[in-house]
ZADREN-392978 format. One record per residue (C-alpha): chain; y, z, x; residue in one letter. Coordinates in nm, 3 decimals. Layout:
+------+---------+---------+---------+------+
! unit !       y !       z !       x ! code !
+------+---------+---------+---------+------+
!    A !       Y !       Z !       X !    A !
...
+------+---------+---------+---------+------+
END
This chain:
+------+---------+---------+---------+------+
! unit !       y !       z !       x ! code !
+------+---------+---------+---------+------+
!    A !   9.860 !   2.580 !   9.843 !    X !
!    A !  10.106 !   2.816 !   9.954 !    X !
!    A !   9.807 !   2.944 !  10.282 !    X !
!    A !   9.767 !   2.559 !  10.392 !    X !
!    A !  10.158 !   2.497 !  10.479 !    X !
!    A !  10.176 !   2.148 !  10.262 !    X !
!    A !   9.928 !   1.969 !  10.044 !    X !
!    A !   9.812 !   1.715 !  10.302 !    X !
!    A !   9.696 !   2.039 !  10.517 !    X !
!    A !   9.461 !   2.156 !  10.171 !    X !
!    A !   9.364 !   1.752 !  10.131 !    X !
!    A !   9.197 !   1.791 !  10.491 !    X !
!    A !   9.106 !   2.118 !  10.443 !    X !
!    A !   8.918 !   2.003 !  10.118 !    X !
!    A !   8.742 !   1.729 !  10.364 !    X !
!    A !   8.657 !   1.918 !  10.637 !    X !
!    A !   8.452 !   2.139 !  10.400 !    X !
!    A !   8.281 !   1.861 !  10.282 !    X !
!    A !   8.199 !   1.743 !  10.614 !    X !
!    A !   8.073 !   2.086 !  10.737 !    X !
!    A !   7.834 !   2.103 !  10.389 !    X !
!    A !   7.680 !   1.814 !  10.515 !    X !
!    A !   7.597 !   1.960 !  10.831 !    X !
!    A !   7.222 !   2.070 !  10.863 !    X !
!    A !   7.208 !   2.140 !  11.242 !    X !
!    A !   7.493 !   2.241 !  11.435 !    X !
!    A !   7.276 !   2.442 !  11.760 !    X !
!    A !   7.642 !   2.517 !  11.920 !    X !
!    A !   7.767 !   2.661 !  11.610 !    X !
!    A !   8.078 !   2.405 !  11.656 !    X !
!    A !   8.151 !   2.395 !  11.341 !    X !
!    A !   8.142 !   2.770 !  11.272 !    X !
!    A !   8.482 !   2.858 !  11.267 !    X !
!    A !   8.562 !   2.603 !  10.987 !    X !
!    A !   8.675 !   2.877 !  10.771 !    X !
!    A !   9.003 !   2.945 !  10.570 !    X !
!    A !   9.300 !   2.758 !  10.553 !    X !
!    A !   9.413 !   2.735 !  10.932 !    X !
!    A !   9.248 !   2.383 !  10.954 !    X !
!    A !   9.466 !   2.325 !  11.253 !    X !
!    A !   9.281 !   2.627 !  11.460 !    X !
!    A !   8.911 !   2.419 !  11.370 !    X !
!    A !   8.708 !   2.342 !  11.661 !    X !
!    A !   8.794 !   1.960 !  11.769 !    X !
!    A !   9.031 !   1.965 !  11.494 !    X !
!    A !   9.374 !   1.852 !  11.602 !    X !
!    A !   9.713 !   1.876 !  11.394 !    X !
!    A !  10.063 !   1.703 !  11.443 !    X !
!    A !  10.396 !   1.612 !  11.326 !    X !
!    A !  10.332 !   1.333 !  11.025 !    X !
!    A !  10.441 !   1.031 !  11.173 !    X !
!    A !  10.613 !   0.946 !  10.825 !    X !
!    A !  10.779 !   1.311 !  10.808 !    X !
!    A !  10.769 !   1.486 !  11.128 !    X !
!    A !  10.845 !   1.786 !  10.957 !    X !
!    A !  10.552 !   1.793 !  10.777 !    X !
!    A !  10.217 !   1.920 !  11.037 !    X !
!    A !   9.879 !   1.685 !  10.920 !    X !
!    A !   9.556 !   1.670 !  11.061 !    X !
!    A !   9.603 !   1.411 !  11.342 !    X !
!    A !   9.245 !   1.355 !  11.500 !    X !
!    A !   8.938 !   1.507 !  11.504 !    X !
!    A !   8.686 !   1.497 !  11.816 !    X !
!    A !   8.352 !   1.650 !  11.811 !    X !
!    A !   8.191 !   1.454 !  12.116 !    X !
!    A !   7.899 !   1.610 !  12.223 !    X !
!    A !   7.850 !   1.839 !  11.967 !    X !
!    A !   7.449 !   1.802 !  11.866 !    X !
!    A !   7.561 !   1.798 !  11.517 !    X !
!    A !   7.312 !   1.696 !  11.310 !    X !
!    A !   7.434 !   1.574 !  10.929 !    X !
!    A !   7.567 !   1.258 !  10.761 !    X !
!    A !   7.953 !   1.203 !  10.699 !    X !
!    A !   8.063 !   1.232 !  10.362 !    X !
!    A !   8.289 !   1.019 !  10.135 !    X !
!    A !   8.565 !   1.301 !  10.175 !    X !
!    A !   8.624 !   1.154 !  10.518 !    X !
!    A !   8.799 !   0.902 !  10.370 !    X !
!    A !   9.036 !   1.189 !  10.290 !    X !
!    A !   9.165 !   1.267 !  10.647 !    X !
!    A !   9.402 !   1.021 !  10.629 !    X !
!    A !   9.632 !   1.104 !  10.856 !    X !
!    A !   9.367 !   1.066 !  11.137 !    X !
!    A !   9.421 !   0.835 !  11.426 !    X !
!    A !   9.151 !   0.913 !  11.603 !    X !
!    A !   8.783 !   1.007 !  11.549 !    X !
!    A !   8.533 !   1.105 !  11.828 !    X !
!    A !   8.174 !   1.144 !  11.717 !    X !
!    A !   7.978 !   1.078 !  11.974 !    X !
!    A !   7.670 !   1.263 !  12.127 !    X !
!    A !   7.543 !   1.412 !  11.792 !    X !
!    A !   7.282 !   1.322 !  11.554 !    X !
!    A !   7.475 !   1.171 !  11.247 !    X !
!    A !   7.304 !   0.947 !  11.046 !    X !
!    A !   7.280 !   0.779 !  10.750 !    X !
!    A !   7.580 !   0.498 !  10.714 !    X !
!    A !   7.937 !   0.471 !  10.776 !    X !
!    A !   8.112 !   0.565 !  10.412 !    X !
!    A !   8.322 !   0.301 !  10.295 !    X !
!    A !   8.576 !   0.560 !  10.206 !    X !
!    A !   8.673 !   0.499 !  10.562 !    X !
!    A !   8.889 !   0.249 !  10.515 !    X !
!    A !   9.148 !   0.496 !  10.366 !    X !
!    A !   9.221 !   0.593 !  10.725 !    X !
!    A !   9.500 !   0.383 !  10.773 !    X !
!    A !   9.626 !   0.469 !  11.094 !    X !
!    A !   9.267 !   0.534 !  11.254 !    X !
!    A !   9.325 !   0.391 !  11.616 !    X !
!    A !   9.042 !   0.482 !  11.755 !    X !
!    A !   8.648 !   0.506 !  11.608 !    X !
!    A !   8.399 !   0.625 !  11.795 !    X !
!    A !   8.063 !   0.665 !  11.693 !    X !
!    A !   7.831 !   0.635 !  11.977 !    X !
!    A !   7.500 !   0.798 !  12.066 !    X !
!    A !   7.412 !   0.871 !  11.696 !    X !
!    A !   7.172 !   0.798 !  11.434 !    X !
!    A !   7.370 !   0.587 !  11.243 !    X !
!    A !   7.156 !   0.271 !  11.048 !    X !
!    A !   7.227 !  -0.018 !  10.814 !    X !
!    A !   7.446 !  -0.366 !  10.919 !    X !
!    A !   7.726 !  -0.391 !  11.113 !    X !
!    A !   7.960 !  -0.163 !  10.876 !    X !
!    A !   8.214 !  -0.419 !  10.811 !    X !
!    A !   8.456 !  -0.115 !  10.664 !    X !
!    A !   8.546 !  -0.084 !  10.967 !    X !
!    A !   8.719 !  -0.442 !  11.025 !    X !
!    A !   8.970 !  -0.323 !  10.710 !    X !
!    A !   9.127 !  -0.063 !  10.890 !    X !
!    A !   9.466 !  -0.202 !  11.021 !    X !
!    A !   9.547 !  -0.002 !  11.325 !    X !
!    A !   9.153 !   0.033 !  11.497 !    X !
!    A !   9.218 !  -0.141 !  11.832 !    X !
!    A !   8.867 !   0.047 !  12.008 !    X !
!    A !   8.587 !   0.031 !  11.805 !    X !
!    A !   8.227 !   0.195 !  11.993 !    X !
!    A !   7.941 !   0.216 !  11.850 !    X !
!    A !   7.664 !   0.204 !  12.117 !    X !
!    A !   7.365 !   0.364 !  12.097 !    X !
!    A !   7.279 !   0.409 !  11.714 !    X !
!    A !   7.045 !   0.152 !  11.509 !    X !
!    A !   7.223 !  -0.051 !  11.325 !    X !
!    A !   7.072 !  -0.420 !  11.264 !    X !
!    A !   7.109 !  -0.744 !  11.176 !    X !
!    A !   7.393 !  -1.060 !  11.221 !    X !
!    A !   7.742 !  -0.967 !  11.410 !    X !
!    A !   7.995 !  -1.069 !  11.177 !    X !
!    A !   8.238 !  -1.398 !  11.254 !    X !
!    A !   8.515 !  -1.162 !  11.125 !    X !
!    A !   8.457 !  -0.889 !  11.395 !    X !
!    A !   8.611 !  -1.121 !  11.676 !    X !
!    A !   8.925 !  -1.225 !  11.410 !    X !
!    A !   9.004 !  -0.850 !  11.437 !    X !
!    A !   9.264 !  -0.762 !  11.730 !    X !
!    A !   9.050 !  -0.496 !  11.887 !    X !
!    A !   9.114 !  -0.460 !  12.276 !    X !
!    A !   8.752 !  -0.248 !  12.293 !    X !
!    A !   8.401 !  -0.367 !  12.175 !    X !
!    A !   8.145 !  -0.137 !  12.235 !    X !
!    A !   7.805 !  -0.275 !  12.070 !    X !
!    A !   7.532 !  -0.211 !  12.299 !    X !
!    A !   7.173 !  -0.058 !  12.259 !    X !
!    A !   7.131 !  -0.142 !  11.911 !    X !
!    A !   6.915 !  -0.377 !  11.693 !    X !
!    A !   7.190 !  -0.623 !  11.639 !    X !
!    A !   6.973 !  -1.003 !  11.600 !    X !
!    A !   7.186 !  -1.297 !  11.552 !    X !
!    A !   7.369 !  -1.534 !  11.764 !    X !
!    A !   7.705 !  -1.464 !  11.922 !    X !
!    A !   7.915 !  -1.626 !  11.616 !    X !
!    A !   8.102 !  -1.923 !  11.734 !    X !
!    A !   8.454 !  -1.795 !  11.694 !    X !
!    A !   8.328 !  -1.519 !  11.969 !    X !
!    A !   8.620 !  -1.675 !  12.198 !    X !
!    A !   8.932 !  -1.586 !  11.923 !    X !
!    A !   8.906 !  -1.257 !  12.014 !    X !
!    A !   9.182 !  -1.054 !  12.211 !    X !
!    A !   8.982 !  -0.773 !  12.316 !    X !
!    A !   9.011 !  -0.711 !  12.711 !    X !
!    A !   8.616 !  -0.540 !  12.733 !    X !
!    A !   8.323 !  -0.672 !  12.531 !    X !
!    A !   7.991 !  -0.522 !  12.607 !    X !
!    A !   7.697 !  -0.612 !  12.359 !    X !
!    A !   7.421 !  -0.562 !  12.603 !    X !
!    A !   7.061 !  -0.442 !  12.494 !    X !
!    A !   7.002 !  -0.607 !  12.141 !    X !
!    A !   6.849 !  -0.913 !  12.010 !    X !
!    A !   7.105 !  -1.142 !  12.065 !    X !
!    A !   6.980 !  -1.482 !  12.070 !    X !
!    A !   7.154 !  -1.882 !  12.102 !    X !
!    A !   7.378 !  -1.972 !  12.365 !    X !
!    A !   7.673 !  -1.852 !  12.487 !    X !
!    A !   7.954 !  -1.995 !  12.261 !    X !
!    A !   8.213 !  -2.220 !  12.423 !    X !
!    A !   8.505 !  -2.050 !  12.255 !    X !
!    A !   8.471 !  -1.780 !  12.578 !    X !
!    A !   8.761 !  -2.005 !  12.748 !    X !
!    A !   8.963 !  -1.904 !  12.461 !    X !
!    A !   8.940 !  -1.551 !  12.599 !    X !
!    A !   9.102 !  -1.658 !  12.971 !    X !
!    A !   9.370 !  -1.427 !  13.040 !    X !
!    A !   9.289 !  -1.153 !  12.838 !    X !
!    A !   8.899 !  -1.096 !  12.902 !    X !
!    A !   8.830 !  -0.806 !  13.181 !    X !
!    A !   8.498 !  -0.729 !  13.138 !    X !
!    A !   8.164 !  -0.892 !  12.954 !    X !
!    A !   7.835 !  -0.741 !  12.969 !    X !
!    A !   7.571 !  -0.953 !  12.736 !    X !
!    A !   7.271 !  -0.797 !  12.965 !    X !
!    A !   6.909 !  -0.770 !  12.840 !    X !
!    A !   6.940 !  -1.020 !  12.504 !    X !
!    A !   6.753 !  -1.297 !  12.381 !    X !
!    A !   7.009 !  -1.560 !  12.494 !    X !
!    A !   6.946 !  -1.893 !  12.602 !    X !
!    A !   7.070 !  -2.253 !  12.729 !    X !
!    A !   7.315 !  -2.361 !  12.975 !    X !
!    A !   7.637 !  -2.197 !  13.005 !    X !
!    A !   7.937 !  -2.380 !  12.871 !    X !
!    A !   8.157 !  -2.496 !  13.158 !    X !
!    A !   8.452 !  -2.331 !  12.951 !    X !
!    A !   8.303 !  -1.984 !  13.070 !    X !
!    A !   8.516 !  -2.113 !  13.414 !    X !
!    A !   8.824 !  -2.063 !  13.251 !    X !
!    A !   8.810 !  -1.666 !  13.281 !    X !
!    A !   9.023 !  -1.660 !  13.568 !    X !
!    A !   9.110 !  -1.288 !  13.519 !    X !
!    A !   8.791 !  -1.144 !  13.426 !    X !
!    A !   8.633 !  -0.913 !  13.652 !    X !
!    A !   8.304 !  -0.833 !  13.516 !    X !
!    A !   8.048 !  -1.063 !  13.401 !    X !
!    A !   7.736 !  -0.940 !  13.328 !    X !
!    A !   7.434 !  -1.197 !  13.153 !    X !
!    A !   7.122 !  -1.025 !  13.362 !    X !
!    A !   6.818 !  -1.020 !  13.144 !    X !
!    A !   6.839 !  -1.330 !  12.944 !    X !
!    A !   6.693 !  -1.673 !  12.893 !    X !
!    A !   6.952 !  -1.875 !  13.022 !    X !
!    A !   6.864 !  -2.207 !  13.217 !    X !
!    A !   7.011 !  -2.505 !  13.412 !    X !
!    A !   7.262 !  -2.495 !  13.686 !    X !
!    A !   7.590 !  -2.295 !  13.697 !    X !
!    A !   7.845 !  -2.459 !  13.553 !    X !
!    A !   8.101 !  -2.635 !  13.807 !    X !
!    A !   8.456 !  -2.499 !  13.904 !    X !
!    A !   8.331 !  -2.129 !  13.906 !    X !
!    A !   8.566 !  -2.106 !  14.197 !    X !
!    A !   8.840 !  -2.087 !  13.944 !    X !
!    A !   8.715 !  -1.731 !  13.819 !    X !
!    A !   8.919 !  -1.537 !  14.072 !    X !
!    A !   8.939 !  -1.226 !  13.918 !    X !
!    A !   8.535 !  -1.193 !  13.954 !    X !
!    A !   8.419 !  -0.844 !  14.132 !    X !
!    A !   8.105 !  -0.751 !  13.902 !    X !
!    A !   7.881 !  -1.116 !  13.861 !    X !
!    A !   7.554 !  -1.034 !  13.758 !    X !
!    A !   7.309 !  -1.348 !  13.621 !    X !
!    A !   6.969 !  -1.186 !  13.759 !    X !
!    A !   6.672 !  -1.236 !  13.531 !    X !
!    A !   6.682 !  -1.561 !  13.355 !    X !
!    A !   6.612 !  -1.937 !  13.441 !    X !
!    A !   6.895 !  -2.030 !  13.666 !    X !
!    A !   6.794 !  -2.361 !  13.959 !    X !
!    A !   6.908 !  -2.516 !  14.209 !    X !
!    A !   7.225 !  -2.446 !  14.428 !    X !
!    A !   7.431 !  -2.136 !  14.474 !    X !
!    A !   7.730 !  -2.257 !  14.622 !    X !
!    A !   7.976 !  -2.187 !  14.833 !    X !
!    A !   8.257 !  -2.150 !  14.591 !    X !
!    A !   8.017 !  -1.855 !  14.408 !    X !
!    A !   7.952 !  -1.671 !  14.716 !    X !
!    A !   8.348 !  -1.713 !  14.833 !    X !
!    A !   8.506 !  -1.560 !  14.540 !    X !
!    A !   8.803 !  -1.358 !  14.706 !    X !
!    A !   8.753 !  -1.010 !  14.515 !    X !
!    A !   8.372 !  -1.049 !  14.438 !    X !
!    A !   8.215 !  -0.706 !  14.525 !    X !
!    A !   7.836 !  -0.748 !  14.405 !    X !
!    A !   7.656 !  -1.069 !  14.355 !    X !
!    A !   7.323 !  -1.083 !  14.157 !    X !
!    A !   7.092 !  -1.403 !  14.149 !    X !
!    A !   6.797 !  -1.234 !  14.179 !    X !
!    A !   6.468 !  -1.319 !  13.981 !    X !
!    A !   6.582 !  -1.684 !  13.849 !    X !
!    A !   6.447 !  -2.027 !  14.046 !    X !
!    A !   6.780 !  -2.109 !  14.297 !    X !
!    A !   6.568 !  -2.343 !  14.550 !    X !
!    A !   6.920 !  -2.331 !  14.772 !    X !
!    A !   7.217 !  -2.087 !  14.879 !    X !
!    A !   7.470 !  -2.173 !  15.070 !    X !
!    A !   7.520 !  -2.039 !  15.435 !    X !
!    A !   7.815 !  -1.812 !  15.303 !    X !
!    A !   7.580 !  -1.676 !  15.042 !    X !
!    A !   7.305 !  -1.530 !  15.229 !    X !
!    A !   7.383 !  -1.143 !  15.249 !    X !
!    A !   7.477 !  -1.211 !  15.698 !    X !
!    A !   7.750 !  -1.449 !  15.593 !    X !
!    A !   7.889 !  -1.224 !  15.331 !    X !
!    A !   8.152 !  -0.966 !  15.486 !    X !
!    A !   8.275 !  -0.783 !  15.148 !    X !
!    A !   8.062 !  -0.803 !  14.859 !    X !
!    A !   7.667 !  -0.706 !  14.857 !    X !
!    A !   7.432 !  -0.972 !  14.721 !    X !
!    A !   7.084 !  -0.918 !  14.579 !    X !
!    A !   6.871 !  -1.291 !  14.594 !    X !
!    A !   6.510 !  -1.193 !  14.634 !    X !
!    A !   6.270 !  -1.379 !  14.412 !    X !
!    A !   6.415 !  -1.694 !  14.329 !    X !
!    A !   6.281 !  -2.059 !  14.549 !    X !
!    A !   6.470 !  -2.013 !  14.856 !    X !
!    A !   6.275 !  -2.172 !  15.164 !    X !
!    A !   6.214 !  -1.935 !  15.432 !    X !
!    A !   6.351 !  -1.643 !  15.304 !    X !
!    A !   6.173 !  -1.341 !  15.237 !    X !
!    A !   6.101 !  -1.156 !  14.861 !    X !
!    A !   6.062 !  -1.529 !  14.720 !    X !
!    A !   5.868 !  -1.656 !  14.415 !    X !
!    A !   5.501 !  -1.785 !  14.511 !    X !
!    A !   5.538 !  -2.227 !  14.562 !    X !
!    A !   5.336 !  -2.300 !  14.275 !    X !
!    A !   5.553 !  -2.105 !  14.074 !    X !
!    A !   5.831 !  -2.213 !  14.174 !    X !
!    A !   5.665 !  -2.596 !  14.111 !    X !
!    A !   5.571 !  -2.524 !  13.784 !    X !
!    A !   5.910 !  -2.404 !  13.632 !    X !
!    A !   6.169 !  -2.683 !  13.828 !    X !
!    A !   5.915 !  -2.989 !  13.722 !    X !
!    A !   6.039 !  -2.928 !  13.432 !    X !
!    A !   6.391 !  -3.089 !  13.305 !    X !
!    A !   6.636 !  -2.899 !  13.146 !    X !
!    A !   6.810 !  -3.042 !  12.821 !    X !
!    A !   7.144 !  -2.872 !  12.770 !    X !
!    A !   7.196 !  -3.009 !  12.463 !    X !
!    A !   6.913 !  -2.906 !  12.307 !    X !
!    A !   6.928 !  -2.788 !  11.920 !    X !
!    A !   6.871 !  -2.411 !  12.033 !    X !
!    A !   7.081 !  -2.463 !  12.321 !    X !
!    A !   6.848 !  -2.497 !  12.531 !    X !
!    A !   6.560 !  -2.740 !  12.525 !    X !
!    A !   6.281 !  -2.771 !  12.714 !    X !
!    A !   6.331 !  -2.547 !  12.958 !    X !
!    A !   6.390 !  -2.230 !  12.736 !    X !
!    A !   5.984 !  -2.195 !  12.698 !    X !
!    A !   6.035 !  -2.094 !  13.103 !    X !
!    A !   6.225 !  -1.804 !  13.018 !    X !
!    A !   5.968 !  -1.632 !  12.787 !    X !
!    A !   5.738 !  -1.618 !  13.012 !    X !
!    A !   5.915 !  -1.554 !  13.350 !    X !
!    A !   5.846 !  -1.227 !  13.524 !    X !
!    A !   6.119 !  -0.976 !  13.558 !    X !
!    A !   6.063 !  -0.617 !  13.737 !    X !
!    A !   6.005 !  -0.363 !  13.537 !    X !
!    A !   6.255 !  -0.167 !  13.582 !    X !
!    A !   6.571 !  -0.374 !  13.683 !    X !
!    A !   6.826 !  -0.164 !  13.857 !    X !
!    A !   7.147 !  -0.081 !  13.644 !    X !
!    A !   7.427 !  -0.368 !  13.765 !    X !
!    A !   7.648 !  -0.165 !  14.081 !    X !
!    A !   8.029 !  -0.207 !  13.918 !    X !
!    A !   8.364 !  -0.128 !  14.118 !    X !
!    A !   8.496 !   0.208 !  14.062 !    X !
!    A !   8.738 !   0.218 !  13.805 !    X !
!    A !   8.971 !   0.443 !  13.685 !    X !
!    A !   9.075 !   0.610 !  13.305 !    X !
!    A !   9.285 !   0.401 !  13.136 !    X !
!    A !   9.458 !   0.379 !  12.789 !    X !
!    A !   9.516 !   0.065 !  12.639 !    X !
!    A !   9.622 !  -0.194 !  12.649 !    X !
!    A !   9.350 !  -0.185 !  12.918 !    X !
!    A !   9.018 !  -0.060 !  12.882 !    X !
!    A !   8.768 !  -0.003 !  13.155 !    X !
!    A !   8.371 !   0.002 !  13.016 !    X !
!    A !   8.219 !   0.353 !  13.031 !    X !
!    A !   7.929 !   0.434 !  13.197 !    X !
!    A !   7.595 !   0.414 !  12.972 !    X !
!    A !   7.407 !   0.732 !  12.954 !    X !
!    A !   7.072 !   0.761 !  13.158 !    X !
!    A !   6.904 !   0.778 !  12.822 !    X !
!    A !   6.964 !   0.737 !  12.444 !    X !
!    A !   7.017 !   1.158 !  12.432 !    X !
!    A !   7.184 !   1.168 !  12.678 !    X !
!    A !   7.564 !   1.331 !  12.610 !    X !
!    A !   7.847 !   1.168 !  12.818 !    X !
!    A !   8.215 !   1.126 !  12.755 !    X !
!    A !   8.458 !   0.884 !  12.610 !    X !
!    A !   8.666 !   0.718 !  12.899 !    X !
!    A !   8.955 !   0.582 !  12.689 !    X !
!    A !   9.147 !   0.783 !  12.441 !    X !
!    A !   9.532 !   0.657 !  12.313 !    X !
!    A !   9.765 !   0.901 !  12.254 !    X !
!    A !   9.789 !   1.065 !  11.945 !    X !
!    A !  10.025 !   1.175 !  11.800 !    X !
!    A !  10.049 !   1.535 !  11.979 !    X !
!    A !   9.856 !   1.630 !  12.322 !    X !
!    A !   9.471 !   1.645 !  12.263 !    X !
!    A !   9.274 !   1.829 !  12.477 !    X !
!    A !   8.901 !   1.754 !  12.478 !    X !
!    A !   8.689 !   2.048 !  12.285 !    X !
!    A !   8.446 !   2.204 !  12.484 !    X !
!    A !   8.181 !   2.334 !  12.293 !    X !
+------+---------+---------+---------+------+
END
C-alpha cells in the first residue's frame, strides 16, 4: 500500500473504483481521471487531516454536483468512511440509496438532489449520527414520511418534488430543523398541531402544491421567528387562525390556492417585516383597509380572485355563493369536513407564479436559507449551504 500513503487512502481508493465501474454515462468525462493511487488529485474528490489522527491524510468529502453522471452507487460507498460530506446532485443516479451508507459516520452533509433515485424514504439515512442537512429534492422516491425523520436533529429538510403520499406524521413539530420544505408531493391531512413545538427554531416552511386539508391549528401562531411560510396550492379551509399578529418574524406568507373565507385582518396585513402577502385564489369576502395593496407601504400583496366586493380580478357571485353556503367543520375526521369537497374542485391558474422570497444570503449552519428550485426537473443548479469540512473545499467545476 506503500503508493496510497496509509491504508485508509487504498480503502477509498478501493471505493472510488467501485463507484466509477458503476458509472455508464459520464458526458464530461468527470470521472476520467480516477486512475492510480493519487485518490486525493480525483475530480470532486477531497482529502484531509483524519480528524482522529491528523497525521494521517483520508478522503474527507466528495462533491460531484452537476456532473450528468449517469450510474447507481455501489455498496463500496459505505467504504468512504471518513466522508463528511457528499454532493450528488444534478446527475442521473438511480436505483436506491445502499444501506452500506450508514458506515459513514461522520457524514454531515447528504445531498442527493435532482437524481433518479426511487424506492421509500431511505430510512439509512436517519442512522447516521452526525447528518444535520439532509436534500433530496427532485428524485422519485414514494410513499409515507417516516415519524422518525422529525426525531432526527437535522437543521435542513429538503423533500420536495417527489412522490412522497402520506400525512405530515404528528410528531412533525419535535423537530429542530430551522428550514423544512416538502412542497410538490402528495401530502395529504392537516397540518399537525405539534408546528408550535417548532417556535423559535423554525425559519422557513414551504408545504406548497400538496394534497393538504382542514383548518390550520391555532398553534401554527406560535412561530414567532419564522420568516417563510409557504401552504399555496392546497386544500385548506376555514378562517385563519386568531393571534397571527404574534408571527413577527413573517416576510414570505404565501396561502394562495386553497379554501380560505372570510376576513383578512388587520393584524395579517400589519405584520412589521412582511415583504409579500399572497391570498389570492381562496373565497376572503373581506380585507381590511390596511390590506388592500394602497394601504400597504412595504410589502406587495397579490388578492385577485377571492369574494371581495368591489374590487377588481374577483370570483363570479354565484361562485362565491356556492362555496361560503357551505359550513366548515374543523373537526372533521379528515380534518376537514364538509368543506374539503370545495377544494377539489376550486379553480387555480394554471400556471401559479413561483412565491417572490426576500433575498437571502449563503449561510452555514446553524442557519440554513432554502435554495432556489431549478426551472425544471434537469435543470443543474447549486447547493447553497455547505459546512466546513475538514480542509478548504473548493467546488469542482467540471
Amino acid at each position: 500500500d506503500s503508493g496510497f500513503g496509509n491504508q485508509r487512502l487504498k480503502k477509498a481508493y478501493d471505493a472510488l473504483q467501485a463507484w466509477k465501474s458503476a458509472v455508464y454515462s459520464d458526458p464530461f468525462n468527470y470521472t476520467g481521471n480516477w486512475v492510480g493511487p493519487d485518490v486525493c488529485s480525483y475530480n470532486g474528490v477531497f482529502c484531509a487531516p483524519a480528524l482522529d489522527e491528523p497525521t494521517v491524510t483520508v478522503v474527507a468529502g466528495v462533491d460531484l454536483n452537476h456532473g450528468d453522471i449517469a450510474g447507481h452507487l455501489p455498496d463500496e460507498i459505505g467504504n468512504l468512511t471518513d466522508i463528511s460530506l457528499l454532493h450528488l446532485n444534478s446527475n442521473r443516479f438511480c436505483g436506491v440509496i445502499p444501506e452500506t451508507i450508514r458506515k459513514l459516520k461522520l457524514l454531515y452533509e447528504l445531498d442527493v438532489s435532482n437524481n433518479r433515485f426511487v424506492g421509500c424514504f431511505p430510512m439509512v439515512v436517519l442512522e447516521l449520527p452526525e447528518l444535520k442537512y439532509l436534500d433530496l429534492r427532485y428524485n422519485d422516491f414514494e410513499g409515507n414520511l417516516p415519524p422518525e425523520l422529525f426525531e432526527k436533529k437535522l437543521d435542513a429538510i429538503f423533500l420536495n418534488s417527489n412522490r412522497f403520499n402520506s400525512r405530515i406524521p404528528e410528531n412533525f413539530g419535535d423537530s429542530p430543523a430551522s428550514v423544512v420544505v416538502i412542497a410538490d408531493n402528495r401530502l395529504f391531512g392537516c397540518l399537525p398541531k405539534s408546528i408550535g413545538k417548532m417556535a423559535g427554531k423554525l425559519d422557513e416552511l414551504i408545504l406548497s402544491h400538496n394534497n393538504l386539508s382542514g383548518c390550520l391549528p391555532e398553534e401554527m401562531t406560535l412561530l414567532n421567528t419564522t420568516s417563510v411560510f409557504d401552504i399555496n396550492l392546497n386544500k385548506f379551509v376555514g378562517d385563519l387562525p386568531g393571534g397571527m399578529e404574534h408571527m413577527k418574524g413573517m416576510e414570505v406568507l404565501d396561502i394562495g390556492n386553497n379554501v380560505f373565507r372570510h376576513h383578512v385582518p388587520a393584524t395579517v396585513c400589519t405584520l412589521p417585516g412582511l415583504k409579500n402577502l399572497t391570498v389570492s385564489y381562496n373565497y376572503f369576502d373581506a380585507l381590511d383597509e390596511a390590506c388592500f395593496p394602497s394601504g400597504f407601504p412595504v410589502a406587495a400583496i397579490d388578492n385577485e380572485m377571492n369574494c371581495i366586493t368591489g374590487d377588481e380580478k374577483q370570483r363570479s357571485k354565484d361562485e362565491c355563493s356556492r362555496v361560503l353556503k357551505n359550513k366548515v367543520d374543523c373537526g372533521g375526521a379528515d380534518c376537514g369536513g364538509t368543506g374539503n369537497q370545495e377544494g377539489k374542485t376550486k379553480k387555480v391558474p394554471e400556471h401559479s407564479p413561483p412565491p417572490k422570497y426576500p433575498p437571502g444570503k449563503k449561510s452555514t449552519p446553524p442557519s440554513v436559507k432554502s435554495p432556489p428550485p431549478p426551472t425544471e426537473k434537469s435543470a443543474p443548479r447549486q447547493s447553497v449551504h455547505s459546512p466546513p469540512p475538514p480542509s478548504t473545499v473548493k467546488s469542482p467545476s467540471p
